[in-house]
VMD Tcl script that builds the backbone (N, CA, C; Angstrom):
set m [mol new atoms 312]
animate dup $m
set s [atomselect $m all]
$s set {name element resname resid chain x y z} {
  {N N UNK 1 A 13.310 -32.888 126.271}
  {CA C UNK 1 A 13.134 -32.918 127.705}
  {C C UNK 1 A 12.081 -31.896 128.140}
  {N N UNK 2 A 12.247 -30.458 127.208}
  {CA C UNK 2 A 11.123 -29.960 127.636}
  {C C UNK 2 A 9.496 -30.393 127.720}
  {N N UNK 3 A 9.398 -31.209 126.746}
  {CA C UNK 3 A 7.928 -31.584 126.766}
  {C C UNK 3 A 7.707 -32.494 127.615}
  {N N UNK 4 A 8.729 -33.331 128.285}
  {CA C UNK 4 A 8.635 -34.334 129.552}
  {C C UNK 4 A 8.284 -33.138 130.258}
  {N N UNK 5 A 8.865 -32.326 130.899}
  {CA C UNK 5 A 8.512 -31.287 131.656}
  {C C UNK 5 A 7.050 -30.850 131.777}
  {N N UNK 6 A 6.773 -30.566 130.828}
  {CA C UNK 6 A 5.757 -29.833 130.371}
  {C C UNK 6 A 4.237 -30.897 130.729}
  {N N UNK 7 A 4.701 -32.039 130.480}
  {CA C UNK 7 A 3.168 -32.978 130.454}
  {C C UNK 7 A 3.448 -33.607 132.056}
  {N N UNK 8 A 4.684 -33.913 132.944}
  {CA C UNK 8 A 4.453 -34.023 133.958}
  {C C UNK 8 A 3.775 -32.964 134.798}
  {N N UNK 9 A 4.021 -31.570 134.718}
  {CA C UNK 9 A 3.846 -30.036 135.023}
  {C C UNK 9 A 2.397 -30.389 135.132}
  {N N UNK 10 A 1.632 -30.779 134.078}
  {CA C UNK 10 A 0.449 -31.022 133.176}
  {C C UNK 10 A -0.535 -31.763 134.641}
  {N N UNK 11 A 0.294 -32.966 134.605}
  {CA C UNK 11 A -0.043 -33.803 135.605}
  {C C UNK 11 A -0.029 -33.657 136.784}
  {N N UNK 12 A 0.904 -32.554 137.537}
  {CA C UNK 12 A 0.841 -31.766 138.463}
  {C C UNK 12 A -0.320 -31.442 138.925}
  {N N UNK 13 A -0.617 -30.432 137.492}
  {CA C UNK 13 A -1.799 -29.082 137.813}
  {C C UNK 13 A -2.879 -30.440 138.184}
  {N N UNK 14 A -3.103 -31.484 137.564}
  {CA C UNK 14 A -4.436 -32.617 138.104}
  {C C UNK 14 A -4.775 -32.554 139.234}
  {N N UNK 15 A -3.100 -33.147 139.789}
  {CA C UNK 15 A -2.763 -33.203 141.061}
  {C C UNK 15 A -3.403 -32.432 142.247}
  {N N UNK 16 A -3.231 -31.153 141.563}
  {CA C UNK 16 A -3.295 -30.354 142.537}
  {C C UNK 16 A -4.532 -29.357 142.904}
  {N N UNK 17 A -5.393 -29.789 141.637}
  {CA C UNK 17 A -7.024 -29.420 141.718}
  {C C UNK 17 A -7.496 -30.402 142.563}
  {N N UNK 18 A -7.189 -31.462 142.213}
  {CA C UNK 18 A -7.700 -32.445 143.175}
  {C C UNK 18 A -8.144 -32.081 144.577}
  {N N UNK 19 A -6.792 -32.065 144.917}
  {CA C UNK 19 A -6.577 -31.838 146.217}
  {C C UNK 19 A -6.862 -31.018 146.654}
  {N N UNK 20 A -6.777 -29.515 145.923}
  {CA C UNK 20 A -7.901 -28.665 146.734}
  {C C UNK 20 A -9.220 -29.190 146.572}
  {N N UNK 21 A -10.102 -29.748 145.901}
  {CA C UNK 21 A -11.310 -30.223 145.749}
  {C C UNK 21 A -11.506 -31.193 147.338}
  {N N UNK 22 A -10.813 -31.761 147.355}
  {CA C UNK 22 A -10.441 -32.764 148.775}
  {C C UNK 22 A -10.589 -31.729 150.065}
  {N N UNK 23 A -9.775 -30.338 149.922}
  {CA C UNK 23 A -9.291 -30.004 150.700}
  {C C UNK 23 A -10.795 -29.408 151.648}
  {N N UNK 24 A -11.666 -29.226 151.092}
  {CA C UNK 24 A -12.952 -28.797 151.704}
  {C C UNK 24 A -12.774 -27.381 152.038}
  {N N UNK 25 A -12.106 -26.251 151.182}
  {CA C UNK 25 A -12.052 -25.124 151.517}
  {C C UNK 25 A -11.009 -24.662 152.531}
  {N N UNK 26 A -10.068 -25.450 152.071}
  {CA C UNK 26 A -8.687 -25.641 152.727}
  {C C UNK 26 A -8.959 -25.614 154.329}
  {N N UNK 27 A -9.857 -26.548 155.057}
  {CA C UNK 27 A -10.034 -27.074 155.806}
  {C C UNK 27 A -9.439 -28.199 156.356}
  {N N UNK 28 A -8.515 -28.985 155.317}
  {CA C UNK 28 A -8.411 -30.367 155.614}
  {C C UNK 28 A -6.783 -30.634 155.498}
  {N N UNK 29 A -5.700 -30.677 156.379}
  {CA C UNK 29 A -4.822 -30.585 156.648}
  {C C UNK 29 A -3.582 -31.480 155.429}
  {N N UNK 30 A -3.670 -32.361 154.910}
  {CA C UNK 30 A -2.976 -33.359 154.346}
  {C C UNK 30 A -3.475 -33.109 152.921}
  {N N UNK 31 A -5.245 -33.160 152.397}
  {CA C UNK 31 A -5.067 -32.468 150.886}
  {C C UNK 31 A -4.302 -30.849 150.744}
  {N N UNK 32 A -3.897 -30.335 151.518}
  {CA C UNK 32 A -3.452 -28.817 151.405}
  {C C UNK 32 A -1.961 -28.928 151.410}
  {N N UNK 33 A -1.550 -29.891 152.198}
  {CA C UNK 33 A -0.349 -30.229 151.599}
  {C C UNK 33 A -0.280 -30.963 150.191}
  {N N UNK 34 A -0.848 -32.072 149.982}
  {CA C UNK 34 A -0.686 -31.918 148.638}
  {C C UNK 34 A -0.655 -31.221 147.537}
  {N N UNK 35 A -1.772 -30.468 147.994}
  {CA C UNK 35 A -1.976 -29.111 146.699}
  {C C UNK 35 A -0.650 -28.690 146.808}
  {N N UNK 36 A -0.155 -28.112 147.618}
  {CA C UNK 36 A 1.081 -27.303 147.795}
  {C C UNK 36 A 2.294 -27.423 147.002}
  {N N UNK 37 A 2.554 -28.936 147.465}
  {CA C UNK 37 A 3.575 -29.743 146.894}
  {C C UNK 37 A 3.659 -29.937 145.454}
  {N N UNK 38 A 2.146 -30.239 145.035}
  {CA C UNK 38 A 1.905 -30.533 143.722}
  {C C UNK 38 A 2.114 -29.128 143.075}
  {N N UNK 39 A 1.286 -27.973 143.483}
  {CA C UNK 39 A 1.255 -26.686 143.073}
  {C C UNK 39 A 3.110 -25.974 142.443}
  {N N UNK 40 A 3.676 -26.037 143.496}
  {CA C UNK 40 A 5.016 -25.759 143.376}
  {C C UNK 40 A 5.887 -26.901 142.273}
  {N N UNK 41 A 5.476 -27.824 142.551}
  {CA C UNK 41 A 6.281 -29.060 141.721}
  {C C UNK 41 A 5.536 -28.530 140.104}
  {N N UNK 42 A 4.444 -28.436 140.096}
  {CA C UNK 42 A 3.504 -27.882 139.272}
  {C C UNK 42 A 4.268 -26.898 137.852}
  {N N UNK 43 A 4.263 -25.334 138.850}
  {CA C UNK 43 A 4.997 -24.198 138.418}
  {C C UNK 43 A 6.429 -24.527 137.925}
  {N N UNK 44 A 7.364 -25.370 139.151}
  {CA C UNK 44 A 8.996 -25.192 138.580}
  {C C UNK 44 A 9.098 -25.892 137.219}
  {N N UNK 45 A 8.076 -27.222 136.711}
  {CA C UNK 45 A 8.681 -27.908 135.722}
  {C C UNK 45 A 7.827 -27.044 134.786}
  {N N UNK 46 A 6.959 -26.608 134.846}
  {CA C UNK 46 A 6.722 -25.307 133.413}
  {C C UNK 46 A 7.695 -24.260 133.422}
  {N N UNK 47 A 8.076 -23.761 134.676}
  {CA C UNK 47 A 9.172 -22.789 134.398}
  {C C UNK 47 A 10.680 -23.508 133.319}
  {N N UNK 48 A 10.569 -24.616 133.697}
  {CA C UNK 48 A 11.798 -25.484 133.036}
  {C C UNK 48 A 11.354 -25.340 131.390}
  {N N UNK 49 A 10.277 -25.742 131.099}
  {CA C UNK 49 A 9.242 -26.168 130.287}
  {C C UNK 49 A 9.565 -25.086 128.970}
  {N N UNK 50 A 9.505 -24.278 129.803}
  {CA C UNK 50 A 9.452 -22.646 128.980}
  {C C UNK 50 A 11.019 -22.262 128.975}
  {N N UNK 51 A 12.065 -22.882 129.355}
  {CA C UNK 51 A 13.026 -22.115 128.854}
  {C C UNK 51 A 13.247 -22.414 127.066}
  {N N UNK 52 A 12.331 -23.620 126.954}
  {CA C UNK 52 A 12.996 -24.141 125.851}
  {C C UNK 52 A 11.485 -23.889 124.465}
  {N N UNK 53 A 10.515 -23.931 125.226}
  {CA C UNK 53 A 9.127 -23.697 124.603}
  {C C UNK 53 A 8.584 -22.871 124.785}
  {N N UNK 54 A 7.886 -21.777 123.491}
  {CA C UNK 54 A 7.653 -20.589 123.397}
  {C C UNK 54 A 6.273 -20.371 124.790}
  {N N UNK 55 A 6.042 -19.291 125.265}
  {CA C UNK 55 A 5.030 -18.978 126.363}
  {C C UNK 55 A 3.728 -19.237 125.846}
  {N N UNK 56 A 3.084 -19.097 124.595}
  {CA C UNK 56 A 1.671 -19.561 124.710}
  {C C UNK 56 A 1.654 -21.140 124.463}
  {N N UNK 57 A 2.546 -21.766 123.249}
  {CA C UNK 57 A 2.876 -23.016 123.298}
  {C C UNK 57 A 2.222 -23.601 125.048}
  {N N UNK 58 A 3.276 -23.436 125.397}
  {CA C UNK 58 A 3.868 -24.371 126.896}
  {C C UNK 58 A 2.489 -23.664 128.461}
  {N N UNK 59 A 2.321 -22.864 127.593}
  {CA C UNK 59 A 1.262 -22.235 128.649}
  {C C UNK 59 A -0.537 -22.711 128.318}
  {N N UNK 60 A -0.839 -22.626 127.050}
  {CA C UNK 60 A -1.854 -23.721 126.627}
  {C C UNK 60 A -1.829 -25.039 127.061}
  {N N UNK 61 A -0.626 -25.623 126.704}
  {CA C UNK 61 A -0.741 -27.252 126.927}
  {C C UNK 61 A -0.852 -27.397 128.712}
  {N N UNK 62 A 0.168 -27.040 129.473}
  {CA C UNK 62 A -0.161 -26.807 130.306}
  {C C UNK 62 A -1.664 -27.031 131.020}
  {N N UNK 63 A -2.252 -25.805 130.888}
  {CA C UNK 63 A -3.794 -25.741 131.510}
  {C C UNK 63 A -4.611 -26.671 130.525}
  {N N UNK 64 A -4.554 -26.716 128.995}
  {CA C UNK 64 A -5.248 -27.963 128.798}
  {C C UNK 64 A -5.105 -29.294 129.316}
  {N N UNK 65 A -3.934 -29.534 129.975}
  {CA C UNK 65 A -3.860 -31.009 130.486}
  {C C UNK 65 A -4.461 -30.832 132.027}
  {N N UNK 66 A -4.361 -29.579 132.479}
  {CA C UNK 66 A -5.110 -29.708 133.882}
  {C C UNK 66 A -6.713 -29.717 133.884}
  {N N UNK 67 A -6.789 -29.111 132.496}
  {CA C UNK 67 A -8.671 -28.474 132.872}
  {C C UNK 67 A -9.152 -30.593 132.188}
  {N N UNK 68 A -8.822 -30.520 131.207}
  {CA C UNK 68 A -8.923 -32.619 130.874}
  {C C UNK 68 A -9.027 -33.049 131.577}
  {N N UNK 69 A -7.757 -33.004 132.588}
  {CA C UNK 69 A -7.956 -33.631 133.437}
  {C C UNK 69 A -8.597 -33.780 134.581}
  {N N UNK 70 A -8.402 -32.666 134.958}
  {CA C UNK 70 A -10.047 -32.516 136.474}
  {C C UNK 70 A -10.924 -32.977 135.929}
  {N N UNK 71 A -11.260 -32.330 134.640}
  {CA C UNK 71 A -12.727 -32.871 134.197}
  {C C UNK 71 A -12.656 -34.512 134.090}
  {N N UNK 72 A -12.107 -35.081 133.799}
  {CA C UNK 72 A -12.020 -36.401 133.506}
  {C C UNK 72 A -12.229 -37.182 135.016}
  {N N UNK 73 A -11.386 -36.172 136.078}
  {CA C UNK 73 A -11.019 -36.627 137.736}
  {C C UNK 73 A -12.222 -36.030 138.139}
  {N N UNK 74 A -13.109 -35.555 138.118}
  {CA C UNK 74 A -14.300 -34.806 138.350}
  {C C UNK 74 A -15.563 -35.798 137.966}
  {N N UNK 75 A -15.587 -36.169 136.928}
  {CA C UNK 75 A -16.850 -36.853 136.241}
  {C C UNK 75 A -16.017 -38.565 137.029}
  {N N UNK 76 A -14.858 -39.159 137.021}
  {CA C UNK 76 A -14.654 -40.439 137.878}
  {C C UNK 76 A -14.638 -40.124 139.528}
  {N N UNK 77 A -14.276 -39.546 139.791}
  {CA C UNK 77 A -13.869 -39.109 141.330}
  {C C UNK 77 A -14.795 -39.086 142.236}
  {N N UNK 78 A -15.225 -37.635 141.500}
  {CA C UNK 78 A -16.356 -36.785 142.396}
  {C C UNK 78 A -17.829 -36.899 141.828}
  {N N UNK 79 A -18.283 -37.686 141.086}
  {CA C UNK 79 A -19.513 -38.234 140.158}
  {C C UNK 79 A -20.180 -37.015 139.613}
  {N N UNK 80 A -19.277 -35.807 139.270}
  {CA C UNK 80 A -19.716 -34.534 138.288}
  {C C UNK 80 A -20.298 -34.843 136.873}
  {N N UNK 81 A -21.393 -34.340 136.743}
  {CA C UNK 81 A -22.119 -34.623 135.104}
  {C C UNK 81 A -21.473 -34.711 134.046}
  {N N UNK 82 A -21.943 -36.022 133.359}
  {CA C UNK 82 A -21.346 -36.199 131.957}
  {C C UNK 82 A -22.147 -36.078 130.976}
  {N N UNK 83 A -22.266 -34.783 130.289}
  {CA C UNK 83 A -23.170 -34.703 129.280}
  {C C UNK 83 A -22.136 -34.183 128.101}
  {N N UNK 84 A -23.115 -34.824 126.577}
  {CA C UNK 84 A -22.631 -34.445 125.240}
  {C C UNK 84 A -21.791 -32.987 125.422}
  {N N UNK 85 A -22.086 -32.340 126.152}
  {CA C UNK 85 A -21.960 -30.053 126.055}
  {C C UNK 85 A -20.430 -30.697 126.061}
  {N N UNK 86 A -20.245 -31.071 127.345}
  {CA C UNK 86 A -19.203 -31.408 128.271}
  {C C UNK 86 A -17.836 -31.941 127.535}
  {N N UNK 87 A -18.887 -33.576 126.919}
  {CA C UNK 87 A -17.846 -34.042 126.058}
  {C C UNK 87 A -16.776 -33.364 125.290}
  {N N UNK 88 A -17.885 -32.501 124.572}
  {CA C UNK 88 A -17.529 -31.932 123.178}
  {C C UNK 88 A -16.839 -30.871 123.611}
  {N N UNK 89 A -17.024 -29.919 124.672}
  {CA C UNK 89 A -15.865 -28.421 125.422}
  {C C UNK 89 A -14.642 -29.594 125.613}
  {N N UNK 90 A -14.678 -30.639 126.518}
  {CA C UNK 90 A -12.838 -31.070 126.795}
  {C C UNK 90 A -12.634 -31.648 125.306}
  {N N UNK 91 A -13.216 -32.038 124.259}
  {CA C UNK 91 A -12.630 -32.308 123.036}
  {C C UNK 91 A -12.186 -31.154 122.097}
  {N N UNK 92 A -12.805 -30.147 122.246}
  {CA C UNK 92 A -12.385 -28.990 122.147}
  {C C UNK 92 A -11.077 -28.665 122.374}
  {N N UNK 93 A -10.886 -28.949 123.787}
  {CA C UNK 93 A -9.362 -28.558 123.854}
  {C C UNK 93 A -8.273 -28.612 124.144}
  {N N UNK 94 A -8.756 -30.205 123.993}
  {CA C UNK 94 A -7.578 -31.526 123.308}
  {C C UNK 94 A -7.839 -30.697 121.682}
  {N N UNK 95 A -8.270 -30.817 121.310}
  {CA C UNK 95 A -8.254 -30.448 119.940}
  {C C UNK 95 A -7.102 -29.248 119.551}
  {N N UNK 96 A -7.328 -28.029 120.474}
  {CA C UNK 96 A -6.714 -26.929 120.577}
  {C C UNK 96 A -5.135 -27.358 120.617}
  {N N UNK 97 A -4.659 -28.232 121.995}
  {CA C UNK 97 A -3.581 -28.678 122.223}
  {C C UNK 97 A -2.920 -28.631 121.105}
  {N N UNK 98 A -3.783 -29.871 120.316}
  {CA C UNK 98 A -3.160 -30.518 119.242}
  {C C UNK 98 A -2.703 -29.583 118.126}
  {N N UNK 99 A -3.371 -28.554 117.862}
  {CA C UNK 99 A -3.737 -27.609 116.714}
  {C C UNK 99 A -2.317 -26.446 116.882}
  {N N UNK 100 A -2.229 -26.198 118.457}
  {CA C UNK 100 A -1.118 -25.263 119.106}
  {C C UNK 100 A 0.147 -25.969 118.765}
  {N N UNK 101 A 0.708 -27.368 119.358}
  {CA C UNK 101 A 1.427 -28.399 118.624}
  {C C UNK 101 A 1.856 -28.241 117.366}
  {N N UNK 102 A 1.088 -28.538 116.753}
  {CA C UNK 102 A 1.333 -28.829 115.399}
  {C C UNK 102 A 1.383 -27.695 114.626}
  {N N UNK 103 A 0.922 -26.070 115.053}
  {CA C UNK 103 A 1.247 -25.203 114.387}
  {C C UNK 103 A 2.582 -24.471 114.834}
  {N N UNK 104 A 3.296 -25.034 116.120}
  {CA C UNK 104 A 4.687 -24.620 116.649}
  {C C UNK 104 A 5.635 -24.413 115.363}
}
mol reanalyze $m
mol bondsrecalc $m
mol representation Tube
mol addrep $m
């Protein structure tokens, strides 16, 4: 259950870059609630996350599924550059994920 935790948490943090990205410098009333919501929903299921999974474990995967993912929501979303550098840094650390994983 912890790792359900942990990759929704994951999906959170997406969430919730997003939406500040939306938010225009927290100008914009409804992405700032989202962030919020997402932000907090964010934190409690890693706090869950971590009773059961060690702190760098659950704290890596974590921000690797948020930084993937903006970038991924960044280059579809917001039409941010897709170059080889780019590719190869978020394969990087999917890579890492995997490497943290599997050396638990």
């Amino acid at each position: 259950m912890s790792w359900i935790f942990l990759i929704i948490a994951g999906g959170l943090e997406i969430v919730w870059s997003a939406a500040m990205k939306q938010s225009a410098g927290f100008t914009r009333l409804a992405p700032n609630l989202l962030m919020l919501v997402a932000m907090v929903g964010s934190f409690g299921l890693l706090a869950l996350a971590m009773r059961n999974l060690p702190l760098g474990t659950a704290y890596m995967i974590w921000t690797g599924i948020g930084a993937v993912g903006a970038f991924v929501l960044g280059v579809v979303l917001f039409d941010e550059p897709l170059s080889p550098a780019r590719i190869c840094a978020a394969l990087l650390i999917v890579a890492g994920m995997i490497l943290m994983k599997l050396s638990q």
